[in-house]
C-alpha angles and dihedrals in degrees: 000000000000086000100051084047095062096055087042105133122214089258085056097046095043091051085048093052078051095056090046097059098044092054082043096061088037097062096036092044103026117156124183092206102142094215097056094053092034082051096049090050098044084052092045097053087039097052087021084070105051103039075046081059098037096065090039092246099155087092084079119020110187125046140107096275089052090048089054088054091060100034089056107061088045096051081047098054100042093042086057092043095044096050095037104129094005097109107257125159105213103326096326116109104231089218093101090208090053095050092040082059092050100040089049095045095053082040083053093054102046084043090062101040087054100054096041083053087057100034 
């Protein structure tokens, strides 16, 4: 892991701070409703397949930049759905202590990307 760390590029390390985020506002906004997580699949499948056809992927089916096609519109969709109604301006939570959380865990990681970059 350290070592894959260290050759990490901007692009990388911004989609990880994406990541971050996401799992950040699952687990502080997480809501078990069925229809929420059925509907984010069923949009992700749906928008996965043809941005899956839009870059002409079906060369190669399975890889990690497939699997992001298809794990986007569903973060996307599920992020929307589980901060519908919470206060959030844009994609910030406006409980301070939550957004603190988010914003230092995504500062964490690029902190130690960046030093295993230097070390």
């Amino acid at each position: 892991m350290g070592s894959k760390l260290s050759r990490m590029d901007f692009a990388t390390t911004v989609l990880c701070c994406y990541l971050i985020w996401y799992l950040g506002v699952v687990y502080l906004y997480f809501d078990a409703t069925r229809s929420i997580w059925l509907n984010s699949l069923g949009i992700s499948a749906i928008i996965g397949f043809a941005l899956l056809l839009s870059v002409g992927g079906m060369k190669r089916f399975w890889s990690w930049q497939t699997a992001r096609l298809f794990a986007m519109p569903f973060c996307v969709s599920s992020f929307s759905a589980l901060i519908k109604g919470r206060g959030f301006v844009l994609i910030f939570p406006s409980n301070t202590q939550h957004l603190k959380l988010l914003v230092g865990a995504c500062a964490l990681f690029v902190l130690v990307v960046q030093l295993r970059k230097r070390f």
